[in-house]
mmCIF file of the N, C-alpha and C atoms, coordinates in Angstrom:
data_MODEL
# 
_entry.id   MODEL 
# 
loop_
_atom_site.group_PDB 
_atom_site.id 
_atom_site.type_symbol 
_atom_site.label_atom_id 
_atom_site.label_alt_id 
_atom_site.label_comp_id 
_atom_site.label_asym_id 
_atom_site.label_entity_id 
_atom_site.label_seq_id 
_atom_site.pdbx_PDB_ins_code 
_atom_site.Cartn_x 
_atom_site.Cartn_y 
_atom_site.Cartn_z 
_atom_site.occupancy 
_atom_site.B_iso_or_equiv 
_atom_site.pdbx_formal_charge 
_atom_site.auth_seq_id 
_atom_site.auth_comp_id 
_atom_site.auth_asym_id 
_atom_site.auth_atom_id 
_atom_site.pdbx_PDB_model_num 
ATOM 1   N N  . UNK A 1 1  ? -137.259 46.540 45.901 1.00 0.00 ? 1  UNK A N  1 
ATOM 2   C CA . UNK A 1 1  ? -138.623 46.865 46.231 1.00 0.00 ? 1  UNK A CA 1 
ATOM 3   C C  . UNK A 1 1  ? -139.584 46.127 45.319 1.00 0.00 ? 1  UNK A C  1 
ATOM 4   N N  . UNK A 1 2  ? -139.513 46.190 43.770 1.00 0.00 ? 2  UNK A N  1 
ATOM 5   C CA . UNK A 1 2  ? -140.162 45.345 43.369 1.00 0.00 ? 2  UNK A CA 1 
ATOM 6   C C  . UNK A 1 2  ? -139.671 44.169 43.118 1.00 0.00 ? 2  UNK A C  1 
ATOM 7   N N  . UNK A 1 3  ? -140.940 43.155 43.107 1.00 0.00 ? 3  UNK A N  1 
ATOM 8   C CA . UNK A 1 3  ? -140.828 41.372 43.139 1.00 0.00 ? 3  UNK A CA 1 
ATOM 9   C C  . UNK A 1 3  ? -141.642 41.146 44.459 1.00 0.00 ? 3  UNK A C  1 
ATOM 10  N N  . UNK A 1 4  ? -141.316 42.233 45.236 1.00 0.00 ? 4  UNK A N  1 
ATOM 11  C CA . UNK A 1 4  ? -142.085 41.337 47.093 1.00 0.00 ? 4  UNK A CA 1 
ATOM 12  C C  . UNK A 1 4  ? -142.919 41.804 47.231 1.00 0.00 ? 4  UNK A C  1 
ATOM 13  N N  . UNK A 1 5  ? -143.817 41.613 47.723 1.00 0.00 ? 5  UNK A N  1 
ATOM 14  C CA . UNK A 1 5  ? -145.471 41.628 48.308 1.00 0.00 ? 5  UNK A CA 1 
ATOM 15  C C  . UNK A 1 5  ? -145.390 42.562 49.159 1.00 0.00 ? 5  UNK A C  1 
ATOM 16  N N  . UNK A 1 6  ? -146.018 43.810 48.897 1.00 0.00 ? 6  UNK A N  1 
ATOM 17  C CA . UNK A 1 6  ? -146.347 45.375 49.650 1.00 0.00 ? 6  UNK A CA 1 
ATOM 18  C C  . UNK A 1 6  ? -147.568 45.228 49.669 1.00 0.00 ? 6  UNK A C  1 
ATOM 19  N N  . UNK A 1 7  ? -148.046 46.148 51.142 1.00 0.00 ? 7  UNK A N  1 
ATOM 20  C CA . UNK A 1 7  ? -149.383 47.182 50.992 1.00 0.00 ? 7  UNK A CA 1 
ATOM 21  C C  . UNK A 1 7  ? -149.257 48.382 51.168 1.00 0.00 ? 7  UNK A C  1 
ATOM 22  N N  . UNK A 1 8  ? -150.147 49.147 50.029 1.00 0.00 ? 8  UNK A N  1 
ATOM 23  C CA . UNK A 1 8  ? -150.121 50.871 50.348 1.00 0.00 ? 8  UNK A CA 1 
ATOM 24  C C  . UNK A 1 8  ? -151.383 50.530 51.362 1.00 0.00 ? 8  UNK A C  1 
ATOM 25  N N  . UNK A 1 9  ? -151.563 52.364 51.590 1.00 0.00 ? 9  UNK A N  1 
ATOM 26  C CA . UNK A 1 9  ? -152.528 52.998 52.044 1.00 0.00 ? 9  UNK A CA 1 
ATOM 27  C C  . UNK A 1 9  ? -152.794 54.567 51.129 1.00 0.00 ? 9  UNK A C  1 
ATOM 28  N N  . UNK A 1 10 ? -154.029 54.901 51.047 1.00 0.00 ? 10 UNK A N  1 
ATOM 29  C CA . UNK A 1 10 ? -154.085 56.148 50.062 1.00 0.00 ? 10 UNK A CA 1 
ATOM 30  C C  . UNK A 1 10 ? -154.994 56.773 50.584 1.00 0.00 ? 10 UNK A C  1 
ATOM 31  N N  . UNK A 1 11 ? -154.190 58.408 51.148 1.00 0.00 ? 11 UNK A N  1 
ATOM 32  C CA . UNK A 1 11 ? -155.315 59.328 51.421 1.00 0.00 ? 11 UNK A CA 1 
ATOM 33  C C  . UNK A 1 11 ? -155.375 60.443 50.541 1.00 0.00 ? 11 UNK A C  1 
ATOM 34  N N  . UNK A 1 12 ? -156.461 60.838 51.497 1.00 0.00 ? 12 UNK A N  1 
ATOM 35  C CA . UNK A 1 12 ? -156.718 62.434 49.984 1.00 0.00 ? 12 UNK A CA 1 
ATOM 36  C C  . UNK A 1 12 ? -156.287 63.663 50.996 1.00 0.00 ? 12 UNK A C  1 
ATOM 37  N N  . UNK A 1 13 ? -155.684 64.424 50.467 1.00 0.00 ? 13 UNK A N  1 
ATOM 38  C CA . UNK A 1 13 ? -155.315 65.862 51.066 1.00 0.00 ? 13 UNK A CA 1 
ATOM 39  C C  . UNK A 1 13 ? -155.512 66.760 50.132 1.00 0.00 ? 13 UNK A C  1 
ATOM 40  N N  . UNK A 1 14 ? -155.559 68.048 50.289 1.00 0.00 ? 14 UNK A N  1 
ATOM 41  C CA . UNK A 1 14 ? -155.394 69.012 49.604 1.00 0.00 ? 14 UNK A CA 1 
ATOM 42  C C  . UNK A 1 14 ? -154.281 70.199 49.518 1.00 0.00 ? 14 UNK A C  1 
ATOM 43  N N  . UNK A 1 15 ? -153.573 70.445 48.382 1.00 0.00 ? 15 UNK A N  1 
ATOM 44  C CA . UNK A 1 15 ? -152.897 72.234 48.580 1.00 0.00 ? 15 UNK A CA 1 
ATOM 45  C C  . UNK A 1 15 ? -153.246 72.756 47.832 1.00 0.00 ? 15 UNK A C  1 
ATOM 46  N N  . UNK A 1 16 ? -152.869 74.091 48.869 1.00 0.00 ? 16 UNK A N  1 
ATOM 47  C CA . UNK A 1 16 ? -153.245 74.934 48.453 1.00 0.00 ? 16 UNK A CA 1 
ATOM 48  C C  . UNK A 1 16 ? -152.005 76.309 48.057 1.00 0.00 ? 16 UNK A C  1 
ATOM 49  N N  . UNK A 1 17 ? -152.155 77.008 46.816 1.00 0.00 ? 17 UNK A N  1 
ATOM 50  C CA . UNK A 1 17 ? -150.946 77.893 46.442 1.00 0.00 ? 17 UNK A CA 1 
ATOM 51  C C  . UNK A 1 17 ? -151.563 79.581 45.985 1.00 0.00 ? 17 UNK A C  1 
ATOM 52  N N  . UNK A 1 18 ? -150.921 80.496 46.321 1.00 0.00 ? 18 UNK A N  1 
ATOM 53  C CA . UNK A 1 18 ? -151.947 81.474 45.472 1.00 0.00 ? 18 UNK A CA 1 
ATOM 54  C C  . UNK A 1 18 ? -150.704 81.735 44.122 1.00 0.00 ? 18 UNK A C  1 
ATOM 55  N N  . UNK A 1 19 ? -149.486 80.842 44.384 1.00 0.00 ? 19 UNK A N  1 
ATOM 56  C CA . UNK A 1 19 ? -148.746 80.841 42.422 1.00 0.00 ? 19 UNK A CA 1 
ATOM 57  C C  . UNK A 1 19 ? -149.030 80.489 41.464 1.00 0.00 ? 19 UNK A C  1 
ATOM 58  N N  . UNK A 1 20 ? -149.516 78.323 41.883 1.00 0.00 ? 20 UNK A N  1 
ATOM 59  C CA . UNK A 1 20 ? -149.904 77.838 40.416 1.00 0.00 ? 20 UNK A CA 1 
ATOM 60  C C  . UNK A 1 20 ? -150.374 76.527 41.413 1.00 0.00 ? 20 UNK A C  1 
ATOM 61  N N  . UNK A 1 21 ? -150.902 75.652 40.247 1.00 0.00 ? 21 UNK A N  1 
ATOM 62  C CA . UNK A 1 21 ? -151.472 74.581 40.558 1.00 0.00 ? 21 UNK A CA 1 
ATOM 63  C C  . UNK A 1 21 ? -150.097 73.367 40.589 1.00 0.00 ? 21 UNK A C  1 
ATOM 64  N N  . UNK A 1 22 ? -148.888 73.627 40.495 1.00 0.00 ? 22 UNK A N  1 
ATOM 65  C CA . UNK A 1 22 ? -147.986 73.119 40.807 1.00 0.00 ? 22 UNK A CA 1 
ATOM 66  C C  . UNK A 1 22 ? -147.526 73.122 42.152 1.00 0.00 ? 22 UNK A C  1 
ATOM 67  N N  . UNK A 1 23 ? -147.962 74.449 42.252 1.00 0.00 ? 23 UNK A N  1 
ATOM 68  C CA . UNK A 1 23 ? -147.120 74.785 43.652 1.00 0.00 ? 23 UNK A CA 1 
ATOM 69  C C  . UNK A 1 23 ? -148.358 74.156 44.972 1.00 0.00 ? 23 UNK A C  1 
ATOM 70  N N  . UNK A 1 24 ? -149.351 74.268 44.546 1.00 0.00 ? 24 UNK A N  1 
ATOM 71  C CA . UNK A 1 24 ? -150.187 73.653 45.619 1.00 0.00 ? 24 UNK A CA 1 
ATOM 72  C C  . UNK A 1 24 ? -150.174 72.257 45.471 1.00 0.00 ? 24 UNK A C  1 
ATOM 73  N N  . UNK A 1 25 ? -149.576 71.284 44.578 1.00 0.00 ? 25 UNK A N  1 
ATOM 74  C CA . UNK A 1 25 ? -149.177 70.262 44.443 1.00 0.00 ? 25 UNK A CA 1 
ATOM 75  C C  . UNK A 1 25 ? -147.987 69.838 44.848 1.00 0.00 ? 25 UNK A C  1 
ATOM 76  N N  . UNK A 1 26 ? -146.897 70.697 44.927 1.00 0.00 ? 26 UNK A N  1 
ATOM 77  C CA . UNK A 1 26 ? -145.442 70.535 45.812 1.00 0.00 ? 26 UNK A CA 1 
ATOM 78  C C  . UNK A 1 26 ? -146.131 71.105 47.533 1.00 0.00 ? 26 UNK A C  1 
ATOM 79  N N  . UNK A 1 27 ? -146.446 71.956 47.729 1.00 0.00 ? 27 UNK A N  1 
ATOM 80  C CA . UNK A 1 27 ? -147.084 72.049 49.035 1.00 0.00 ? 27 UNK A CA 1 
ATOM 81  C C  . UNK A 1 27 ? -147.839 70.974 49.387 1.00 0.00 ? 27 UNK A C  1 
ATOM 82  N N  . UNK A 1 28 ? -148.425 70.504 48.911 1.00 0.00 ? 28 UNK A N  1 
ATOM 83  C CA . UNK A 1 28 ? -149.399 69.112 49.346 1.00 0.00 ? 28 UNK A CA 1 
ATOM 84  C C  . UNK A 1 28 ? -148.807 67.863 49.623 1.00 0.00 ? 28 UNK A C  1 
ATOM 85  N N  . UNK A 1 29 ? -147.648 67.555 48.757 1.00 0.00 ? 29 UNK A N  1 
ATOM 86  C CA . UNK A 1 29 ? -146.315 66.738 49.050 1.00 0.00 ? 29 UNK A CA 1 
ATOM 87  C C  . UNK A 1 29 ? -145.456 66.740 50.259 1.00 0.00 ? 29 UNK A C  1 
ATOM 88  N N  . UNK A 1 30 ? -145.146 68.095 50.196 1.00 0.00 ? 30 UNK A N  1 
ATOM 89  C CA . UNK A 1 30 ? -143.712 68.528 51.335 1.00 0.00 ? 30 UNK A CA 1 
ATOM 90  C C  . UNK A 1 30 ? -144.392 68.100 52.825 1.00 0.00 ? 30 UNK A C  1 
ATOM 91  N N  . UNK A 1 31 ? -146.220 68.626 52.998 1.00 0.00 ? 31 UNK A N  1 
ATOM 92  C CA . UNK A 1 31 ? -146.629 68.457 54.212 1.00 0.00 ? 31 UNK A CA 1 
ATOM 93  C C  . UNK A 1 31 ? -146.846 66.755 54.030 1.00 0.00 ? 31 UNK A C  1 
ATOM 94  N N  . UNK A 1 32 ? -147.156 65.959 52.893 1.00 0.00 ? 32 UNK A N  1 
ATOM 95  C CA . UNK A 1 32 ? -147.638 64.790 53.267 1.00 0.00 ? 32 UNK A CA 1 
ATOM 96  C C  . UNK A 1 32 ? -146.479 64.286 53.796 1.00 0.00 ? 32 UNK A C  1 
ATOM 97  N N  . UNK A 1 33 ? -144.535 64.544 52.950 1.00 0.00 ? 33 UNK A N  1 
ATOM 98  C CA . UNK A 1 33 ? -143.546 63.800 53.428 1.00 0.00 ? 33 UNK A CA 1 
ATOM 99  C C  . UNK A 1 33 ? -143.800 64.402 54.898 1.00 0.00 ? 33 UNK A C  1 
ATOM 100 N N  . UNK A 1 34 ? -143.421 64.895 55.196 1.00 0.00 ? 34 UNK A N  1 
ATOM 101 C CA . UNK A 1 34 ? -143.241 65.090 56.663 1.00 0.00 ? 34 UNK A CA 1 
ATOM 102 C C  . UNK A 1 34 ? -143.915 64.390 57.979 1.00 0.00 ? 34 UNK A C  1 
ATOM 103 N N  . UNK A 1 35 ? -145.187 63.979 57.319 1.00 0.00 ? 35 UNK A N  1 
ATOM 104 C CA . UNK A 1 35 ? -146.064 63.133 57.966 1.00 0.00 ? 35 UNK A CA 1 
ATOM 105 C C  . UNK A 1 35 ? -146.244 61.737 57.828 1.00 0.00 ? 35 UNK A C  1 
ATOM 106 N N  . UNK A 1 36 ? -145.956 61.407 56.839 1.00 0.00 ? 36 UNK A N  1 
ATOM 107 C CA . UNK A 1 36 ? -145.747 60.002 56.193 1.00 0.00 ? 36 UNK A CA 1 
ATOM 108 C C  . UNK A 1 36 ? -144.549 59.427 55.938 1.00 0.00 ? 36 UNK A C  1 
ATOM 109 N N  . UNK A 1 37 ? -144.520 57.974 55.857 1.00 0.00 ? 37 UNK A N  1 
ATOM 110 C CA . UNK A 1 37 ? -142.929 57.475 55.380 1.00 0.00 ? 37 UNK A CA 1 
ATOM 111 C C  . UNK A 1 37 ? -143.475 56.884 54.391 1.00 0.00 ? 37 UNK A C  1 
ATOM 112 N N  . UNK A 1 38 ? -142.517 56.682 53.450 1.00 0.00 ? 38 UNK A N  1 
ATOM 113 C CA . UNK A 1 38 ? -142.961 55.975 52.317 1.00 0.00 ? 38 UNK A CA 1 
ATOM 114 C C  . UNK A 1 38 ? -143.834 56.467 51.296 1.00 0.00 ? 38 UNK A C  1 
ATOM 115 N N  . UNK A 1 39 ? -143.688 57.541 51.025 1.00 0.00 ? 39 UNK A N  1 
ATOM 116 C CA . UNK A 1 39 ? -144.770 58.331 49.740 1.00 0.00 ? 39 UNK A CA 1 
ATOM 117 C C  . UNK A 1 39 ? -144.561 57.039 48.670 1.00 0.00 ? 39 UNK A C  1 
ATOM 118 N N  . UNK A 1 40 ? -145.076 57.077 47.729 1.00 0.00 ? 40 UNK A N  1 
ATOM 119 C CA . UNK A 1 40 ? -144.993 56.139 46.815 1.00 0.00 ? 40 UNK A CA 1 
ATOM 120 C C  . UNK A 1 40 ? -145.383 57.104 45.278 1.00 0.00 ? 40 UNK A C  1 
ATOM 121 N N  . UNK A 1 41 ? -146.944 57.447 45.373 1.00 0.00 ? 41 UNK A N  1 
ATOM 122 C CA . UNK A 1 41 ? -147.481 58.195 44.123 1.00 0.00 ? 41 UNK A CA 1 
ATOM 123 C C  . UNK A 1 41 ? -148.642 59.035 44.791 1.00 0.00 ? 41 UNK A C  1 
ATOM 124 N N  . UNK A 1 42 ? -149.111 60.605 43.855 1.00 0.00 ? 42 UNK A N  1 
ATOM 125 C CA . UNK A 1 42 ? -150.174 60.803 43.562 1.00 0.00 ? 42 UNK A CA 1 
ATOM 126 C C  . UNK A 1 42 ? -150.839 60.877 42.907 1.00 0.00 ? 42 UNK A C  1 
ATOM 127 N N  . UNK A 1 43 ? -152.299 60.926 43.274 1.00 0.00 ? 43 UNK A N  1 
ATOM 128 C CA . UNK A 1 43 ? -153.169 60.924 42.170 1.00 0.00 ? 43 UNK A CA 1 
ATOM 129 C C  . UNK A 1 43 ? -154.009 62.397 42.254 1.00 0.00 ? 43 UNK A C  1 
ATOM 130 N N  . UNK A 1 44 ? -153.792 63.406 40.925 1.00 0.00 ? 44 UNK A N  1 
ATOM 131 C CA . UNK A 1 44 ? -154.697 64.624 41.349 1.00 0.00 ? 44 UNK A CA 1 
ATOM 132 C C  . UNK A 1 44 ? -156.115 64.580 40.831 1.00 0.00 ? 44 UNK A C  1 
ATOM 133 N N  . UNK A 1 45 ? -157.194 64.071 41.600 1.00 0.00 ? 45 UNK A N  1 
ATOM 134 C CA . UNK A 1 45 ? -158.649 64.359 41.967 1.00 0.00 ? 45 UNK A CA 1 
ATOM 135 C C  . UNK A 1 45 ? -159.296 65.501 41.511 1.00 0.00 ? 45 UNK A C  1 
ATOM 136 N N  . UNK A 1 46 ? -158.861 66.747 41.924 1.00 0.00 ? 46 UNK A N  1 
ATOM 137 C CA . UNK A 1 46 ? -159.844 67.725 41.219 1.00 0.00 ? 46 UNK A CA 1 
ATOM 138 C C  . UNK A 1 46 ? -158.829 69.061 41.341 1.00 0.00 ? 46 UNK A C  1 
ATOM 139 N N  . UNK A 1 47 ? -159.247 69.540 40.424 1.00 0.00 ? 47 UNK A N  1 
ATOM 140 C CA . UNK A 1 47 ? -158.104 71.064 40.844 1.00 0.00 ? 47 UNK A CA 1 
ATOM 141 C C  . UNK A 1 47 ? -159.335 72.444 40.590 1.00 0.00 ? 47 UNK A C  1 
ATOM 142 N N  . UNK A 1 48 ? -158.645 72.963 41.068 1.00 0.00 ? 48 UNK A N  1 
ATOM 143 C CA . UNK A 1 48 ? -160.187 74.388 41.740 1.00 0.00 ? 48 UNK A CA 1 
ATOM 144 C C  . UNK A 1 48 ? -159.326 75.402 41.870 1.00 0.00 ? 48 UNK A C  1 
ATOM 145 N N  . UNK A 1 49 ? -159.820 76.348 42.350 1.00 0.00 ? 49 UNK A N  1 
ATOM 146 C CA . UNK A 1 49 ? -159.645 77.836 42.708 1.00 0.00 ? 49 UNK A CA 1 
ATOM 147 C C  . UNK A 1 49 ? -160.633 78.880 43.282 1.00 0.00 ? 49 UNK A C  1 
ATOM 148 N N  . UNK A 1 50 ? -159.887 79.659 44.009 1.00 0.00 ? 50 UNK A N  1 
ATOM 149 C CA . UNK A 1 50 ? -160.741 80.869 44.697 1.00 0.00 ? 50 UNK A CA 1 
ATOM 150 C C  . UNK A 1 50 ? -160.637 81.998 43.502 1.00 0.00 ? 50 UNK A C  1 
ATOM 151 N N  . UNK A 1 51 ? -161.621 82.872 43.760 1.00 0.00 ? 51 UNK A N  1 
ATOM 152 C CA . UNK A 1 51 ? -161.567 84.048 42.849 1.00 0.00 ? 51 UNK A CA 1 
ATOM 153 C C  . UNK A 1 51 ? -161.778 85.085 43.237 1.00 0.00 ? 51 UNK A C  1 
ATOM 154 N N  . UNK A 1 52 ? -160.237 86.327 43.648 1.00 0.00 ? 52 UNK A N  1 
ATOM 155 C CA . UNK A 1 52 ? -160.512 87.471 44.856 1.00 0.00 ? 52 UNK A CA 1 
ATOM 156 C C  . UNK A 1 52 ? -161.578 88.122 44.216 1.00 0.00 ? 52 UNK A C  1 
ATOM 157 N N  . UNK A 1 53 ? -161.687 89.193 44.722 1.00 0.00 ? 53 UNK A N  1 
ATOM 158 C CA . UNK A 1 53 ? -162.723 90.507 44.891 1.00 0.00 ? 53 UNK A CA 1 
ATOM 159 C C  . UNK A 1 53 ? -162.290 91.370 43.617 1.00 0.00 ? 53 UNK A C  1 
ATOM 160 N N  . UNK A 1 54 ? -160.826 91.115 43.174 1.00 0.00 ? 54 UNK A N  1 
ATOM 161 C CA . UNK A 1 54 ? -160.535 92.015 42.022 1.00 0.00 ? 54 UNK A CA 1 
ATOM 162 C C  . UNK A 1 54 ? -160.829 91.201 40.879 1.00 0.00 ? 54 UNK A C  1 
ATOM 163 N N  . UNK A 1 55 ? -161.388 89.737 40.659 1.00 0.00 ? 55 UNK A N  1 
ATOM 164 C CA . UNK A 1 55 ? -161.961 88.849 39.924 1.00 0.00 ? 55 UNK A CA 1 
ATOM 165 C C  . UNK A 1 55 ? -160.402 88.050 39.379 1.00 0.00 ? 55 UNK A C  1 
ATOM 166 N N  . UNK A 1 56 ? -159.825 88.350 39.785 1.00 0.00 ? 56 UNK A N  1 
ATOM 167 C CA . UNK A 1 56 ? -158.110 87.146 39.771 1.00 0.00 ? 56 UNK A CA 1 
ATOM 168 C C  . UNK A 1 56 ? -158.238 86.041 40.189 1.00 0.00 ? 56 UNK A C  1 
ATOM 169 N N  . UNK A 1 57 ? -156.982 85.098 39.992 1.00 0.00 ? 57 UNK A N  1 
ATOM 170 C CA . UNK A 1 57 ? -157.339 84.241 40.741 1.00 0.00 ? 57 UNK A CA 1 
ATOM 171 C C  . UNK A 1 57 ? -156.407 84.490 41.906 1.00 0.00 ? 57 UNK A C  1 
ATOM 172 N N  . UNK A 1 58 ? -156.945 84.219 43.333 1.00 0.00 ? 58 UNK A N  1 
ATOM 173 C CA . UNK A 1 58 ? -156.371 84.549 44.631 1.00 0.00 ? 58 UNK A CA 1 
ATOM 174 C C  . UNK A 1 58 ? -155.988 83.147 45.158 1.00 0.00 ? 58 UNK A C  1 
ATOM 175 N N  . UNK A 1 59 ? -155.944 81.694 44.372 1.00 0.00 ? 59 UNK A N  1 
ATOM 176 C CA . UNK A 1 59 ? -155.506 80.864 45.199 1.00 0.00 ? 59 UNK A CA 1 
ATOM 177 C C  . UNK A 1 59 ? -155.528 79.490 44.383 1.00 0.00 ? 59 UNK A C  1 
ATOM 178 N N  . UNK A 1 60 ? -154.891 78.665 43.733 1.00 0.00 ? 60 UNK A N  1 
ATOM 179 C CA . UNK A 1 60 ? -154.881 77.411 43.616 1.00 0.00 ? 60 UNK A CA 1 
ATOM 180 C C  . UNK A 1 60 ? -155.446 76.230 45.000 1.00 0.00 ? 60 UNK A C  1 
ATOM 181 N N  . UNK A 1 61 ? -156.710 75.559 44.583 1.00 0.00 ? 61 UNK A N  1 
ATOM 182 C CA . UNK A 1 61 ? -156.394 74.378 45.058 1.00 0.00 ? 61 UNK A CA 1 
ATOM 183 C C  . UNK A 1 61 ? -156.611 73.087 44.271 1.00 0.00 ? 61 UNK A C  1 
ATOM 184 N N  . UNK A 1 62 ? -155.992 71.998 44.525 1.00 0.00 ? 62 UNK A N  1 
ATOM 185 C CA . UNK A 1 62 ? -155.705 70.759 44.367 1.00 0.00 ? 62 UNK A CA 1 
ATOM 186 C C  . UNK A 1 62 ? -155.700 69.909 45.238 1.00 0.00 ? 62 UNK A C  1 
ATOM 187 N N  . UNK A 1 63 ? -156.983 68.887 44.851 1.00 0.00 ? 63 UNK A N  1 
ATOM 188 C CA . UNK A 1 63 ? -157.279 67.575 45.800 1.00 0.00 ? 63 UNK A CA 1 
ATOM 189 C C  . UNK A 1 63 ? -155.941 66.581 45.024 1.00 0.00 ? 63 UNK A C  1 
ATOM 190 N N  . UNK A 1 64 ? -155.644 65.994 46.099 1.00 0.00 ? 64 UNK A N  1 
ATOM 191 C CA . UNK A 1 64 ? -154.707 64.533 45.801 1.00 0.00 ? 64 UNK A CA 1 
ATOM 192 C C  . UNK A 1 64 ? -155.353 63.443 46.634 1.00 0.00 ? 64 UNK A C  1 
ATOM 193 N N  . UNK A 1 65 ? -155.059 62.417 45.873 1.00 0.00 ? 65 UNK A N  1 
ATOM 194 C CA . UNK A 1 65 ? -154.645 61.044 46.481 1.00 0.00 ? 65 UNK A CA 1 
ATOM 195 C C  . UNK A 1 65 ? -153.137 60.604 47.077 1.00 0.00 ? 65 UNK A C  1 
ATOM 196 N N  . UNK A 1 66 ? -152.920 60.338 48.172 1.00 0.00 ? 66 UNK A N  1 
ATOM 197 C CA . UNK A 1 66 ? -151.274 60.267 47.728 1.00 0.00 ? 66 UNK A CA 1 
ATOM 198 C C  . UNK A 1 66 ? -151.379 58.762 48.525 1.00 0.00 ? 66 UNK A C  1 
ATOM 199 N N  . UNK A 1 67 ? -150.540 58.278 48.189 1.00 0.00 ? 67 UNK A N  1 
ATOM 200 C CA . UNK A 1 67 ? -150.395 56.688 48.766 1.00 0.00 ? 67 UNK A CA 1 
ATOM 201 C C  . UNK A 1 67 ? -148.396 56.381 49.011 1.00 0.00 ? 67 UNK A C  1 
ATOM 202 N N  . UNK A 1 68 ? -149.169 55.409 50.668 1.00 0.00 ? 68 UNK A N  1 
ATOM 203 C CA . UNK A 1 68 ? -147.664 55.080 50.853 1.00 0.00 ? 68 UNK A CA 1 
ATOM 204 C C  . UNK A 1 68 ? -147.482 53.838 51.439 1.00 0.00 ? 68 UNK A C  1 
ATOM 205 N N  . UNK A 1 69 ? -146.424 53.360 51.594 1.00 0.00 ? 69 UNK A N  1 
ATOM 206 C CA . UNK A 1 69 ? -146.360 51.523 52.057 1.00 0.00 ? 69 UNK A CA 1 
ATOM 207 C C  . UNK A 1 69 ? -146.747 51.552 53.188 1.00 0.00 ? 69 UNK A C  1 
ATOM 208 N N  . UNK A 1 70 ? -147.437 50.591 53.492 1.00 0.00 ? 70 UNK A N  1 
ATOM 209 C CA . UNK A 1 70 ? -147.347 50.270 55.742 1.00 0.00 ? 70 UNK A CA 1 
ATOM 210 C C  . UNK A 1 70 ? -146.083 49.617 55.712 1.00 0.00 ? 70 UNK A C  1 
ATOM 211 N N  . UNK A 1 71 ? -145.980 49.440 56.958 1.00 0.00 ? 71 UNK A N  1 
ATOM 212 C CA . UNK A 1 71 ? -144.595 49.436 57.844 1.00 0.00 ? 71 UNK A CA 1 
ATOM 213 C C  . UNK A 1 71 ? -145.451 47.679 58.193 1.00 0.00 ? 71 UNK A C  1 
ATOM 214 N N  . UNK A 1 72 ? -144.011 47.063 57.837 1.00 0.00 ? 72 UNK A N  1 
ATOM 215 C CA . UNK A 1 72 ? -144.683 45.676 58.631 1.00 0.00 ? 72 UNK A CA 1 
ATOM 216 C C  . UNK A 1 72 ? -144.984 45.286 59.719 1.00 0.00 ? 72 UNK A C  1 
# 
């Protein structure tokens, strides 16, 4: 793979977890493989959260970049 001349492509998605900011980062993965070939890397953009009614936190989210090869 490396030495030869690739192009990515890089989009942004988000997950989301109410465990940890890991887990909305493996959730954000599992749906990108499934949709994509060729994951390559991400990049995490911003990480956030909801905050329930009992003042907890009720939800991890995490923006990504994730990038993957085109198909020739």
């Amino acid at each position: 793979m490396y030495g030869k001349d690739r192009i990515y492509k890089k989009v942004e998605i988000i997950g989301v977890s109410a465990v940890s900011i890991e887990g909305a980062i493996e959730t954000a993965l599992v749906r990108a493989r499934n949709s994509l070939d060729k994951l390559s890397w991400f990049e995490v953009q911003e990480i956030r959260g909801h905050i329930g009614a009992d003042g907890k936190v009720a939800e991890y989210q995490v923006v990504l970049k994730v990038s993957f090869e085109l198909k020739d």
